[in-house]
C-alpha positions in Angstrom: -20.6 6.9 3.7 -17.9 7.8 5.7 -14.5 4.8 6.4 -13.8 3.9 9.7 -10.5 6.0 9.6 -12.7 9.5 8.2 -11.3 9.6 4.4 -13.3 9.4 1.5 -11.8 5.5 0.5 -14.7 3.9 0.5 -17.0 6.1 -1.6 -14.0 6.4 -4.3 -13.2 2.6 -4.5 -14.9 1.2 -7.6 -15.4 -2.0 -5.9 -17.7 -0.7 -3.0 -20.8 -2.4 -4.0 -19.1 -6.1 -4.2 -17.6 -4.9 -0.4 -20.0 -2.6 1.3 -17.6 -0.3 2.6 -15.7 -0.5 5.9 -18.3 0.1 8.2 -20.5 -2.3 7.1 -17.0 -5.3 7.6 -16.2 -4.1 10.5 -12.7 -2.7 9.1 -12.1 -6.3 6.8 -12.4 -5.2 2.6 -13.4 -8.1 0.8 -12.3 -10.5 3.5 -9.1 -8.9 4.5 -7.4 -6.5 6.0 -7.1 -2.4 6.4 -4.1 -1.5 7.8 -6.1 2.1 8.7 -8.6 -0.1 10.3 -6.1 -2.4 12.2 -4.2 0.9 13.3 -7.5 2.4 14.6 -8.6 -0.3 16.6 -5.9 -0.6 18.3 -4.5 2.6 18.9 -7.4 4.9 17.7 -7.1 8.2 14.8 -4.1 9.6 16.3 -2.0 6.1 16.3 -2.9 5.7 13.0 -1.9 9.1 11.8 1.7 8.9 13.8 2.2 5.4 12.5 1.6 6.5 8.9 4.5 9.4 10.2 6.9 6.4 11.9 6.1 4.2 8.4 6.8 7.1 5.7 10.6 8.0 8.0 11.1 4.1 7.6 10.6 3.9 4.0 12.5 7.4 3.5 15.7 5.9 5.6 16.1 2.6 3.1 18.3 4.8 1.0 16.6 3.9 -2.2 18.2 6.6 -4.7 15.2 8.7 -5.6 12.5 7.5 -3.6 10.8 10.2 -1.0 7.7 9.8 0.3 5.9 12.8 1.5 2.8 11.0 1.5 1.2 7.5 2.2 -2.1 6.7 1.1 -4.8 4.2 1.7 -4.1 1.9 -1.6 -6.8 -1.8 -2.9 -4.6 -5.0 -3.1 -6.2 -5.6 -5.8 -5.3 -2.2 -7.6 -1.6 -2.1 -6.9 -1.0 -5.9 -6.7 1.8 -6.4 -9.7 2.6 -9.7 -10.7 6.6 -9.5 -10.9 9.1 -12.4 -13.2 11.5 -13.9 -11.4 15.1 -14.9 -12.3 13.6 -18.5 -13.0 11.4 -17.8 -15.5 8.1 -17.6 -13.0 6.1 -14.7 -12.1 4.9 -14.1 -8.1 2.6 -11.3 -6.2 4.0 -10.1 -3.7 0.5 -8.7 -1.8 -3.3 -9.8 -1.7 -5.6 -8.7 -3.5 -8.2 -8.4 -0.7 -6.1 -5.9 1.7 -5.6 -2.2 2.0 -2.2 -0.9 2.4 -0.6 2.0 2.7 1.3 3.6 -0.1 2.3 5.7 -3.2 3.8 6.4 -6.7 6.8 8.1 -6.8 8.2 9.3 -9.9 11.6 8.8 -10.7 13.7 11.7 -11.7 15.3 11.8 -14.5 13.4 8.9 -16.2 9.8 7.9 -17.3 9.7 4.9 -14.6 7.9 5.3 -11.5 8.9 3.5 -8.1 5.8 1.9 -5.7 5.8 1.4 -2.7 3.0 -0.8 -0.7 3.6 -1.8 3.3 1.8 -2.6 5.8 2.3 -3.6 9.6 4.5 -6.7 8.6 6.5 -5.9 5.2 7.7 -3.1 3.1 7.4 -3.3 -0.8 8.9 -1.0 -3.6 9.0 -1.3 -6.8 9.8 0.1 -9.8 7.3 0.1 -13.3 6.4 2.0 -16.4 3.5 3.4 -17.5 0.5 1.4 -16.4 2.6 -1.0 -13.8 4.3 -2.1 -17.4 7.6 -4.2 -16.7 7.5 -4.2 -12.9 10.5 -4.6 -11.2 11.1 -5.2 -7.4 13.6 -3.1 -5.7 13.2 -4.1 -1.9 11.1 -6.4 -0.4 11.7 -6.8 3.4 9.9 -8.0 6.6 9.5 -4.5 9.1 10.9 -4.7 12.4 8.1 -5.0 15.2 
């Protein structure tokens, strides 16, 4: 079975039975949204491809010591959705479960913590964890220009 945006996503998400792949939801996981999917429709492959470009110079300009993204990939909500404590004592996620957004791991130098970042069309996230998404932190959370 082959995405709407030609990668392999679908047949590697462990969640494809419950979903039926992208095809098959017309580009909407689980009763969301794909930001590959959203991209292709309205701009087709190539948009997609040279907003993933415009997306990963954006992220690379917030001057976030340590954090270069050479790649963005196709990430589940659901997988990379950390729940995150406030000041106030409360936790809050930051992204749904039932959308795909673009993103990546970075490690970062010089220390066993990892940053993430997770964006779509509307917002930028990064974060920082440990091993496993243990002791998340956010670093920058910010609505993207249109």
């Amino acid at each position: 079975m082959q995405s709407l945006c030609g990668t392999n996503c679908c047949r590697e998400c462990s969640r494809l039975a419950e979903c039926g792949g992208c095809q098959s939801v017309k580009g909407h996981p689980f009763g969301g949204n794909c930001i590959a999917a959203e991209c292709i429709e309205q701009d087709g492959l190539d948009g997609f491809l040279r907003f993933k470009e415009r997306l990963a110079a954006e992220i690379n300009g917030l001057g976030i010591k340590g954090l270069a993204v050479k790649e963005l990939n196709l990430l589940n909500g659901f997988f990379v959705n950390l729940e995150y404590p406030l000041a106030n004592g409360e936790s809050v996620k930051l992204l749904k479960d039932n959308n795909v957004y673009l993103g990546n791991q970075i490690e970062v130098p010089g220390n066993e913590r990892c940053y993430g970042v997770a964006a779509d069309k509307n917002y930028i996230l990064v974060c920082e964890y440990g091993c496993n998404g243990a002791d998340p932190e956010i670093i920058l959370y910010k609505k993207r220009q249109p």
